[in-house]
ZAMARGU-4260 file (C-alpha; in steps of 0.2 Angstrom, whole numbers, plus 5000, padded with zeros to 4 digits):
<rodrens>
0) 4886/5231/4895 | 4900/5231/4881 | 4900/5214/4870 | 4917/5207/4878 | 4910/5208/4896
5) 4895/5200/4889 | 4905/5187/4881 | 4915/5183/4896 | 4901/5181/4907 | 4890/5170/4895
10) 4908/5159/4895 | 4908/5160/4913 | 4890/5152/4916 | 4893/5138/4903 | 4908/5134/4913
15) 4899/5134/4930 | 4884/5124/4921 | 4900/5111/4917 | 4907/5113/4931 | 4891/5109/4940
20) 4887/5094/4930 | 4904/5087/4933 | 4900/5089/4952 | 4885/5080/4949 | 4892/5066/4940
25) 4906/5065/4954 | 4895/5063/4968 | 4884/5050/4959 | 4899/5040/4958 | 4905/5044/4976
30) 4888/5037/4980 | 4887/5021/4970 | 4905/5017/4978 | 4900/5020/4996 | 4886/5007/4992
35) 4895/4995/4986 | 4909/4996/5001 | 4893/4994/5013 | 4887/4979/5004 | 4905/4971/5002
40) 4911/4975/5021 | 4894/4965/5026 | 4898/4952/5015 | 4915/4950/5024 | 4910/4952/5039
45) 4897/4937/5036 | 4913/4929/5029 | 4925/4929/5044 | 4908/4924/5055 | 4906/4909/5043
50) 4927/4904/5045 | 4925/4906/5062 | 4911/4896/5066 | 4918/4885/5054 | 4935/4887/5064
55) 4927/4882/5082 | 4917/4867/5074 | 4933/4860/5066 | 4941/4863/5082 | 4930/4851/5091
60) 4931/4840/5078 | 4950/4839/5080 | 4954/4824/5092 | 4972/4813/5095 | 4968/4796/5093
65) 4981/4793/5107 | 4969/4801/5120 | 4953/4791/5118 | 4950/4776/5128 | 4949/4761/5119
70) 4930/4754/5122 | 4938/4739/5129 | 4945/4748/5145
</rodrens>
């Protein structure tokens, strides 16, 4: 093997040991994202559960005055 073709390919493995770290790196953050959308769509989901209950308690709450009978009736 002549020293060029050895040169290229010790070049081309450093580039694919980058290349692979990079990959690596990537798919960590890929990870950590995906589990911090999980743990923030549960945490709306436990937010629109909480306005709603909320929602149906404040709407039987919610009375006109004008439609109760007064006691003395």
């Amino acid at each position: 093997m002549s020293h060029s073709v050895e040169t290229r390919i010790n070049e081309l493995e450093a580039k694919l040991t980058l290349a692979d770290d990079q990959l690596d790196q990537l798919n960590n953050v890929v990870f950590r994202q995906q589990e911090q959308m999980d743990r923030l769509q549960a945490q709306l989901r436990w937010l629109m559960q909480h306005v709603q209950s909320v929602e149906a308690f404040s709407s039987l709450e919610q009375r006109d005055l004008r439609d109760e009978i007064p006691p003395h009736y």
